[in-house]
C-alpha positions as CSV (number, residue, x, y, z in Angstrom):
1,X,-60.6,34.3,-66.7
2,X,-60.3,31.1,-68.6
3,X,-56.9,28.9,-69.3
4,X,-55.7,27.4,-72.0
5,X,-53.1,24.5,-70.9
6,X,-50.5,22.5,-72.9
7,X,-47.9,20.2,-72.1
8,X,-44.4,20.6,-74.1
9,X,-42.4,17.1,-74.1
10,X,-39.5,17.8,-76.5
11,X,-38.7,19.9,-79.6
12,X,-42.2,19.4,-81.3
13,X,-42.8,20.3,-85.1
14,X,-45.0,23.1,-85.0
15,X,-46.5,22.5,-88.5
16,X,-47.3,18.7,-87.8
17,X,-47.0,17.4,-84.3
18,X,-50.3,16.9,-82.3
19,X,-50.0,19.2,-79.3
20,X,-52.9,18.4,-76.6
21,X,-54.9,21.0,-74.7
22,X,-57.3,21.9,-72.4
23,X,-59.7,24.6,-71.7
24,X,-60.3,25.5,-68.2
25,X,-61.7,28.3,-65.9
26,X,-60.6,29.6,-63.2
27,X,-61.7,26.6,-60.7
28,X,-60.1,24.1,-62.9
29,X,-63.6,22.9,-64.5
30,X,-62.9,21.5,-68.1
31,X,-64.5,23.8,-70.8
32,X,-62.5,22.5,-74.4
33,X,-60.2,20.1,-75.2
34,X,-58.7,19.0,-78.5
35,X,-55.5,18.2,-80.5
36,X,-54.1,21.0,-82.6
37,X,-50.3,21.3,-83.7
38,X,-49.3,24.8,-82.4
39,X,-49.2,26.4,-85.7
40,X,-52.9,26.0,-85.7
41,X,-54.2,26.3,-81.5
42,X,-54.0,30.1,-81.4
43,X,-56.3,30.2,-84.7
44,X,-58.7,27.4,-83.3
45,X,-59.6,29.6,-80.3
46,X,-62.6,31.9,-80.4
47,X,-62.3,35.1,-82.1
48,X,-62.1,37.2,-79.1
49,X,-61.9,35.0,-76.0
50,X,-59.7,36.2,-73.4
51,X,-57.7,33.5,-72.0
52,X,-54.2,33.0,-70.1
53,X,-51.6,30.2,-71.5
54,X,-50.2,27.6,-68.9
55,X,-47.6,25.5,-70.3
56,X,-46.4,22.5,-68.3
57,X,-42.6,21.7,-69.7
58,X,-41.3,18.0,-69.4
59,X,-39.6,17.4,-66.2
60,X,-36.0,16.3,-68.2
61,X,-35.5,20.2,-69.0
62,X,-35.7,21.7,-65.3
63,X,-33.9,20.3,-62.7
64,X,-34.8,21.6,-58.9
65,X,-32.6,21.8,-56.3
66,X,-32.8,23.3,-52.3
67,X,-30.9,26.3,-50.5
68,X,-30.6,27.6,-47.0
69,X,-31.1,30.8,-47.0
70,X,-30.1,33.0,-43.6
71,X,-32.7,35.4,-42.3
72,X,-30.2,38.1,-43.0
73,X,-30.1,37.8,-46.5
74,X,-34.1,37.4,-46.9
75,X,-34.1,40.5,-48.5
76,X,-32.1,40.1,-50.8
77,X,-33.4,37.0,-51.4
78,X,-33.2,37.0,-55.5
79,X,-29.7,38.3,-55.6
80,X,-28.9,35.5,-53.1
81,X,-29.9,32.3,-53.9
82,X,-28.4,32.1,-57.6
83,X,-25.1,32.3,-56.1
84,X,-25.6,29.9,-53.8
85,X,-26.5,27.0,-56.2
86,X,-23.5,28.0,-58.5
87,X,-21.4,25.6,-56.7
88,X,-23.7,22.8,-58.1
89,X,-23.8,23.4,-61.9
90,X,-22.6,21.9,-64.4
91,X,-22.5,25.6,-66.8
92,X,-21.5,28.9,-65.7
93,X,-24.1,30.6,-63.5
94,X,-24.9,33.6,-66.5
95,X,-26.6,30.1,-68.6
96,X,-28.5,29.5,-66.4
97,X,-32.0,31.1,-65.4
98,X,-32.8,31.0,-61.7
99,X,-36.4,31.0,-60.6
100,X,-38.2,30.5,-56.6
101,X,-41.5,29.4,-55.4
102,X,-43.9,32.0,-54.3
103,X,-43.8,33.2,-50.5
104,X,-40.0,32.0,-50.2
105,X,-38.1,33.2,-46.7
106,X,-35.8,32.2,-44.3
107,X,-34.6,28.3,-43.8
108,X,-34.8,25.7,-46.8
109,X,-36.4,26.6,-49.6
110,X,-36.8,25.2,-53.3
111,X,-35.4,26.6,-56.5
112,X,-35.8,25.6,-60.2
113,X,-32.7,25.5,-62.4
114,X,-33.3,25.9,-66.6
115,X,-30.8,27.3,-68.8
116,X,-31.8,30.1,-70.7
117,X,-31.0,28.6,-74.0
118,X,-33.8,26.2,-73.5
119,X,-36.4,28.6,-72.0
120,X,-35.8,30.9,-74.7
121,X,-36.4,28.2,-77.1
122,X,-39.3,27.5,-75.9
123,X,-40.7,31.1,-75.5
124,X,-39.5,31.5,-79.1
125,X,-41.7,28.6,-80.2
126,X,-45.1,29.7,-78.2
127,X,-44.4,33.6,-79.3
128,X,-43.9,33.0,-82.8
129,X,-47.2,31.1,-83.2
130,X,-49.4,34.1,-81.0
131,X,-49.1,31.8,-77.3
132,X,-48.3,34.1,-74.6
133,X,-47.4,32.0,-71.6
134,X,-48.9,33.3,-68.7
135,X,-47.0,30.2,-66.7
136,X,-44.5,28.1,-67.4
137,X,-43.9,25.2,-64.6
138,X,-42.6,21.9,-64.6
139,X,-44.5,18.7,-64.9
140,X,-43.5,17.2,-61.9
141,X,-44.7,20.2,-59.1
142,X,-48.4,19.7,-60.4
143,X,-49.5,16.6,-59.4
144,X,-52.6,16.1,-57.6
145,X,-52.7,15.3,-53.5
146,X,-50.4,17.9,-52.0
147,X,-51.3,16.0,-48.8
148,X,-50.3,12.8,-50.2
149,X,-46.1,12.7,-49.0
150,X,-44.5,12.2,-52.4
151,X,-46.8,10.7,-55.3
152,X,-45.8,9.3,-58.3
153,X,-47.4,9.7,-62.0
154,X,-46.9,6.6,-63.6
155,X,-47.0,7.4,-67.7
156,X,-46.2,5.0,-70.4
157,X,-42.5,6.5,-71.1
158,X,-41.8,8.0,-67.7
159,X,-42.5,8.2,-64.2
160,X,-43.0,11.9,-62.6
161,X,-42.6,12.4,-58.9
162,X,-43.1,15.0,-56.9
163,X,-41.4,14.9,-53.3
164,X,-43.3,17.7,-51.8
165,X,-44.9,20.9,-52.6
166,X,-41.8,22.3,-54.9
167,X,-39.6,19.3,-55.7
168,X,-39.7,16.7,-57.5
169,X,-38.0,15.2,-60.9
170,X,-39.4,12.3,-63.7
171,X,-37.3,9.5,-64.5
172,X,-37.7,6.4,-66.8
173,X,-40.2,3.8,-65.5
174,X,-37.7,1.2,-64.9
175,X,-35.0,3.2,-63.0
176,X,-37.9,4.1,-60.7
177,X,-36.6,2.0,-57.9
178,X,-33.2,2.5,-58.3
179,X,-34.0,6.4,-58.2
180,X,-36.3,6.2,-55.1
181,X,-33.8,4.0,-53.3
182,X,-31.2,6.3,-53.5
183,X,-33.1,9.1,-53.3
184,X,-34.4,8.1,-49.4
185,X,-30.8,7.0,-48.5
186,X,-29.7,10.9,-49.4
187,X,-32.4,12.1,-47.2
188,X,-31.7,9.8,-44.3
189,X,-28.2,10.4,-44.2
190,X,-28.5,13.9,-44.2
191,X,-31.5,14.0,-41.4
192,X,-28.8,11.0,-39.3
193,X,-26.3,13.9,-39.9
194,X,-28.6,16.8,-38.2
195,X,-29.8,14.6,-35.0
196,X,-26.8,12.5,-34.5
197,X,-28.7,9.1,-35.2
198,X,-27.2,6.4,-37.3
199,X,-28.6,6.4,-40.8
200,X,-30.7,2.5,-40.3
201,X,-32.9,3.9,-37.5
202,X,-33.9,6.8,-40.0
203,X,-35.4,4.1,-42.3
204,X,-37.4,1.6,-39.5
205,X,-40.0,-0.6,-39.9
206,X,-42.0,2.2,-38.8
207,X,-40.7,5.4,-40.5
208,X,-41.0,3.6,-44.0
209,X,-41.7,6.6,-46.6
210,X,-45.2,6.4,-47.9
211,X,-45.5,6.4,-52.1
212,X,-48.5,7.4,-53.8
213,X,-48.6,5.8,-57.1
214,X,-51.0,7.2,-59.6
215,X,-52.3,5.9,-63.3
216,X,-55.0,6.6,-65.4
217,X,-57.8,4.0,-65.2
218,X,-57.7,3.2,-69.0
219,X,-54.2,2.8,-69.8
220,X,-53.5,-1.0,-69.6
221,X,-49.8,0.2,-69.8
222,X,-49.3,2.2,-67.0
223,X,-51.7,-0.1,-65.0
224,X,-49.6,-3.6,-65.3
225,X,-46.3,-0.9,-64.6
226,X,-48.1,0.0,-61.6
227,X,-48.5,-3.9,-60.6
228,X,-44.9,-4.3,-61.4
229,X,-43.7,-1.1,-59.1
230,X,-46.3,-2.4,-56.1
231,X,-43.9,-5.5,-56.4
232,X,-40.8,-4.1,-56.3
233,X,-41.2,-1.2,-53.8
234,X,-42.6,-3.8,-51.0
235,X,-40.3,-1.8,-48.7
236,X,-42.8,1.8,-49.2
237,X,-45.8,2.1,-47.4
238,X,-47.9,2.3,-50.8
239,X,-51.5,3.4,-51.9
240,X,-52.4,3.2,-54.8
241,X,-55.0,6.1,-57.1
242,X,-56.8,5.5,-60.3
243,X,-57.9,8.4,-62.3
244,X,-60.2,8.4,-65.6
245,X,-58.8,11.7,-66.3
246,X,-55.4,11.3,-68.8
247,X,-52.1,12.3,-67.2
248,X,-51.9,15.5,-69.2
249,X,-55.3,16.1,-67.8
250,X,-54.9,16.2,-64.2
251,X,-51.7,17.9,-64.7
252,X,-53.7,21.0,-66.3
253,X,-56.2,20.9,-63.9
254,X,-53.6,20.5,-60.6
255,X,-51.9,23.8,-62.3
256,X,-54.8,25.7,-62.6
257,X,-56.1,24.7,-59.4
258,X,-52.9,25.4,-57.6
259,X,-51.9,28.5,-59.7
260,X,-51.2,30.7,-56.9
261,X,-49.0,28.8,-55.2
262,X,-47.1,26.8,-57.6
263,X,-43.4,27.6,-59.0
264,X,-43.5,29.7,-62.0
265,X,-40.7,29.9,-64.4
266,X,-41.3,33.1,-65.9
267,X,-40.2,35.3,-63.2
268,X,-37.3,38.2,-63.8
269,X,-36.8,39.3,-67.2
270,X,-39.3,36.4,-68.3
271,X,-41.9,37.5,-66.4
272,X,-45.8,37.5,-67.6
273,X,-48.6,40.0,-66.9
274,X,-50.0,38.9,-63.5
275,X,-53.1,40.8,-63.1
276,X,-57.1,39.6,-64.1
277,X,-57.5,43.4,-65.1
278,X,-58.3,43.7,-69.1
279,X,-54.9,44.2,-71.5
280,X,-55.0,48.1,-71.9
281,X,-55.0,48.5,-75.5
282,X,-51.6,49.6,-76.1
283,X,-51.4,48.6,-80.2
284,X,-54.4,50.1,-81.1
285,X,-53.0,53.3,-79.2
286,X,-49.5,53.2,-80.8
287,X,-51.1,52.7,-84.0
288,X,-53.4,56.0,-83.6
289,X,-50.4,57.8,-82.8
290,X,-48.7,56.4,-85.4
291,X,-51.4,57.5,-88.1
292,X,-52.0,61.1,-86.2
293,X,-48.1,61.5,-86.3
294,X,-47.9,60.8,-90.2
295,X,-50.8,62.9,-90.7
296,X,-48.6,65.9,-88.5
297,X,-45.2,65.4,-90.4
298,X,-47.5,65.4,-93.6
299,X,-49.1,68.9,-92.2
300,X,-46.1,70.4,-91.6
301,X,-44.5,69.2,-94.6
302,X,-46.7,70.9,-97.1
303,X,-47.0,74.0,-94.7
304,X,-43.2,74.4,-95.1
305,X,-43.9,73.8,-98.8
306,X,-46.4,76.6,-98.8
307,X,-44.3,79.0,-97.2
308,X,-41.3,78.2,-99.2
309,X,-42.8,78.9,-102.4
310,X,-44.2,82.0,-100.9
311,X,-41.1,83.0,-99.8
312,X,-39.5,82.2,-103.3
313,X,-41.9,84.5,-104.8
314,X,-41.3,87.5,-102.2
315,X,-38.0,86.8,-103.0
316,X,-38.5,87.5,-106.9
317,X,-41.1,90.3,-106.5
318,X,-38.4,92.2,-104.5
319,X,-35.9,91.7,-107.4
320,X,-37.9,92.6,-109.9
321,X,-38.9,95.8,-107.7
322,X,-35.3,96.3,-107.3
323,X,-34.0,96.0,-110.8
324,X,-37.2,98.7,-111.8
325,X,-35.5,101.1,-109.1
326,X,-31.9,100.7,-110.0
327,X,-32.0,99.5,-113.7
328,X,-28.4,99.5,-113.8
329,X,-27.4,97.4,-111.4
330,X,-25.3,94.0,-113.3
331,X,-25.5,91.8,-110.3
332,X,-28.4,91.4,-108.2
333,X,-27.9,88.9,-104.7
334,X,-29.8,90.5,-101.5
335,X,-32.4,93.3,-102.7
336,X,-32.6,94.4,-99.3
337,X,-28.9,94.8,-98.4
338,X,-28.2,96.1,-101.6
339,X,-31.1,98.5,-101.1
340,X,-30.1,99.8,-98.2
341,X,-26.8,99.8,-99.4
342,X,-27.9,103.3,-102.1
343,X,-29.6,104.4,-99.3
344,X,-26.8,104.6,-97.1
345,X,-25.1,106.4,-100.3
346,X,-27.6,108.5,-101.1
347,X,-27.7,110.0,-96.9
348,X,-23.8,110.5,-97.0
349,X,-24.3,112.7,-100.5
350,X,-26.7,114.9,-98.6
351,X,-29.6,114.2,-100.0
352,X,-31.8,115.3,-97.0
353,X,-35.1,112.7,-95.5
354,X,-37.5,114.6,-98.6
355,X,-35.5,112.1,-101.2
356,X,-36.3,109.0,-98.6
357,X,-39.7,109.9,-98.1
358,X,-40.7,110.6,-102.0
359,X,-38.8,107.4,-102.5
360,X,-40.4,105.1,-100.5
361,X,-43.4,106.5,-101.5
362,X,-42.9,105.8,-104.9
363,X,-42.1,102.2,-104.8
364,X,-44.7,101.2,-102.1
365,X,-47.1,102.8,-104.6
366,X,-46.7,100.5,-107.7
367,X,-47.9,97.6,-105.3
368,X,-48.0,94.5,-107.6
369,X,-47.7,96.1,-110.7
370,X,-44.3,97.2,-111.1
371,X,-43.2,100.1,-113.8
372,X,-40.2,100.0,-114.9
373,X,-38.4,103.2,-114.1
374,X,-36.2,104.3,-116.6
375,X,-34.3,107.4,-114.5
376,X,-34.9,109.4,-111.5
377,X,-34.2,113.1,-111.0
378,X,-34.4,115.0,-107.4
379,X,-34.0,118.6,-107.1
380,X,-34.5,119.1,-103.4
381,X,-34.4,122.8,-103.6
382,X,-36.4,122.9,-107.0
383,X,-39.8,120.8,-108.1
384,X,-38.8,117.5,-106.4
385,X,-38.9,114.5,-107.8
386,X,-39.1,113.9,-111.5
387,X,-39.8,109.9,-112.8
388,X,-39.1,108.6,-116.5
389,X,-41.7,105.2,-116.3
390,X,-42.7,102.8,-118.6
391,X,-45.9,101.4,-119.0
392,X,-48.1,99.0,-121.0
393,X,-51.0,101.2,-121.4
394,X,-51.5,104.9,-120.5
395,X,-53.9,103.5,-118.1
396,X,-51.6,101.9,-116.0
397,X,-49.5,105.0,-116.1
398,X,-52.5,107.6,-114.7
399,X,-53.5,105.0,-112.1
400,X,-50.2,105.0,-110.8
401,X,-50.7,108.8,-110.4
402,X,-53.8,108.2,-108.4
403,X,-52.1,106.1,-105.9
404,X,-49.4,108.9,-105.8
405,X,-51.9,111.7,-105.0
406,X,-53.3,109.3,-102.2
407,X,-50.6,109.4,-100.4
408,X,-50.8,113.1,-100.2
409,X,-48.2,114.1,-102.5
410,X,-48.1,117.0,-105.2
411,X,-48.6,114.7,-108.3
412,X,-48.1,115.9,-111.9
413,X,-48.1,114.0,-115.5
414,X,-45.8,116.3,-117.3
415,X,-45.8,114.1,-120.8
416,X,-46.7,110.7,-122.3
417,X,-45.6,109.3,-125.5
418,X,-47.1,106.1,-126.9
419,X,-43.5,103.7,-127.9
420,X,-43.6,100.1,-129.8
421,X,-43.2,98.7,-126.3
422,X,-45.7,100.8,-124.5
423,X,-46.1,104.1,-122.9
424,X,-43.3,106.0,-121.7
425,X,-44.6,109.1,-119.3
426,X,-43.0,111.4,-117.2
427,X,-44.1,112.4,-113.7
428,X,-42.8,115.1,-110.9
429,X,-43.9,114.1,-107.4
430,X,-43.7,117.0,-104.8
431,X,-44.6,117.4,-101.1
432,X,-47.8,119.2,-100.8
């Protein structure tokens, strides 16, 4: 897995400001580098090329501080801690986003303070131009020589220093001393407080703290700074380190190096994917079942179309077959209720199951070519049932009576009279 690094000072314009950055694997070895404002870095990288962004965040927007935390409350450890540094801030603790260094436990530990207005920013900023941040630390916790006490980066507008593994803070170049002098009083009072010694002893000729100031080997700048800080901090035990890499450079590499181990912002609700395993292709999945889900509501859609329209034409063919059995009928709503409805009034006159069964046998006949019937006479104690029907043709009329006589029934054409309109004929139907 490869790394794409960037450093973010301030509030850069993403359409015009140079950003610098570095392409590294996963041993820190340089691959790329360039100068791209961020509107254009995502696009500049190769089609394709999985890589995890590391941004390193000026120190002047995270400020670090220490807690004590009991072995009792170790796990609840994230819960904890924010509480503990509320005392300290300046906002209310619900600004503010809280964030540990890996393997944290029992006794001191470190903890980075950045308020969520400003990490949102700048997650905002990397999003909106396709830069996921895999890690987010501060500048000042990824120097190089972790066994080096505290080193300081000497840049042209700032000096960073980093204390020990996870503290640290960068200050201008020229409040350097003033910063380190106070900075060494704090600690000696407070380790004269824990052993009962008076504060001088803690800062003897021979407990002097040792300062590693580093510069990059080209910049004349940061060199005669480096001269002028080897002047004033005659009271450090001092060693001096000249890199050709740039500032930026060893920064990236340090973070890259060190990525295990090194305090990560994005932790909580901020948190990146952590794992080398490859991104499981959740868009192109959504997007199927997107397309198959259109393609089922479409399916269903005309379906329901298809059986509505079907339904609409049952619906007329059983009016129509309706109004050719009862003629007379002014109002027709429900074909079936209403149909039932004679039925019901035909069994409570006493017309016995022969009328039903003729009847249904006469309807079911016509199938999709209704007749018209004009009347209907049933003699149940005489020659059945006798039909007055209508028809285009005398065709339609004797086919009729072949369905009848398939149905086993005593079938007769007693007249037919060619009309204007068509053929009217008269027909008895009988049980055999």
């Amino acid at each position: 897995m490869n790394y794409l690094c960037l450093q973010l000072d301030a509030d850069p314009d993403p359409e015009s400001t140079l950003c610098d950055w570095l392409l590294l694997d996963s041993k820190g070895h340089v691959i790329g580098s360039g100068q791209h404002c961020l509107a254009e870095l995502a696009e500049h990288q190769a089609a394709g090329q999985e890589y995890r962004t590391v941004v390193i965040l000026s120190g002047d927007r995270v400020r670090m501080s220490r807690v004590h935390v009991a072995a009792q409350h170790v796990a609840h450890l994230k819960t904890v801690v924010p509480h503990m540094v509320e005392e300290s801030l300046a906002e209310d603790l619900e600004d503010v986003h809280v964030a540990l260094p890996p393997n944290s436990g029992a006794g001191e530990n470190s903890v980075a303070i950045v308020s969520h207005a400003e990490l949102i920013h700048c997650l905002d900023l990397l999003y909106t131009y396709d830069l996921e941040p895999f890690m987010l630390v501060p500048e000042y916790l990824v120097l190089p020589g972790s066994d080096s006490g505290t080193r300081i980066l000497v840049e042209r507008d700032r000096a960073v220093i980093q204390f020990a593994e996870h503290q640290g803070t960068s200050v201008e170049p020229e409040l350097l001393g003033t910063y380190l002098k106070l900075h060494f009083q704090e600690a000696a009072n407070s380790t004269s407080e824990d052993i009962d010694q008076p504060a001088d002893l803690q800062l003897g000729i021979n407990k002097r703290p040792s300062l590693t100031l580093m510069a990059q080997q080209d910049d004349a700048e940061a060199n005669r700074m480096l001269q002028q800080f080897q002047t004033e901090l005659l009271s450090y035990k001092l060693e001096e380190r000249l890199f050709t890499e740039s500032p930026f450079e060893l920064k990236a590499i340090t973070a890259v190096r060190d990525r295990t181990r090194i305090l990560n912002l994005l932790q909580g609700g901020y948190r990146a994917r952590a794992d080398d395993r490859p991104r499981f292709p959740w868009r192109w999945i959504a997007l199927a079942a997107s397309i198959f889900l259109v393609a089922e509501i479409a399916m269903l859609t005309t379906t329901a179309w298809w059986y509505n329209t079907k339904a609409d034409q049952f619906a007329v063919a059983n009016e129509q077959q309706y109004r050719a059995l009862f003629p007379n009928e002014q109002r027709v709503v429900d074909p079936r209720r209403q149909f039932q409805s004679h039925l019901n009034r035909q069994q409570g006159s006493g017309f016995s199951a022969e009328f039903l069964y003729l009847m249904e046998a006469v309807t079911t006949s016509m199938g999709e070519q209704l007749l018209p019937i004009q009347s209907i006479s049933y003699d149940a104690y005489g020659d059945g049932m006798v039909l007055d029907v209508n028809a285009e043709k005398l065709d339609d009329l004797e086919l009729y009576t072949r369905k009848l006589k398939q149905r086993n029934l005593d079938v007769s054409l007693l007249s037919a009279a060619e009309k204007s309109d068509g053929v009217r004929g008269r027909v008895m139907v009988a049980r055999l």
